[in-house]
N, C-alpha and C positions, 0 to 999 in steps of 0.2 A: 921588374919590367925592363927590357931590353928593347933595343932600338927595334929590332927585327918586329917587337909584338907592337911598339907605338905605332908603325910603317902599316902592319899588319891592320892595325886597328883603324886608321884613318882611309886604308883603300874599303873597308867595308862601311865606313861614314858614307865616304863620297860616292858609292855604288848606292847607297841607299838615296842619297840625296837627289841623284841621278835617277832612279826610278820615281822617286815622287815627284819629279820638275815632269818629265815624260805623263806621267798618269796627270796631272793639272793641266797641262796642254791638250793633251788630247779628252778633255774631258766635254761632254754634251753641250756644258751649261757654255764652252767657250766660245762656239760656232760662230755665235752672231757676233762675236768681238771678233773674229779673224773676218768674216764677211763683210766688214766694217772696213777693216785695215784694208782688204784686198781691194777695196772699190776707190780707196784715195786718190790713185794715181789718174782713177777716169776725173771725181770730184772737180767742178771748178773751170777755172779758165786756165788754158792753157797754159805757161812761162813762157814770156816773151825772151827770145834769143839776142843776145850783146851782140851787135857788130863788132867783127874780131880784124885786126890789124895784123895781115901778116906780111913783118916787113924783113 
């Protein structure tokens, strides 16, 4: 086994791994967990602003 095939063999890991992270995110069952996450930012009370000192 030569460098070229270990090089060879880990860009077809990471291409693989790289399609299963893509197929688990965009999967059905994820929806409501991103509809979740996207609604945080309205979530709650505002963040009260620091008076800033510009001296």
């Amino acid at each position: 086994m030569t460098l070229i095939d270990f090089h060879s063999g880990l860009t077809v890991l990471f291409f693989i791994v790289f399609i299963g992270m893509v197929i688990w995110v965009f999967l059905p069952s994820r929806k409501t967990v991103y509809d979740n996450a996207a609604q945080l930012p309205f979530d709650g009370e505002p963040a009260q602003q620091e008076k800033r000192n510009h001296e």
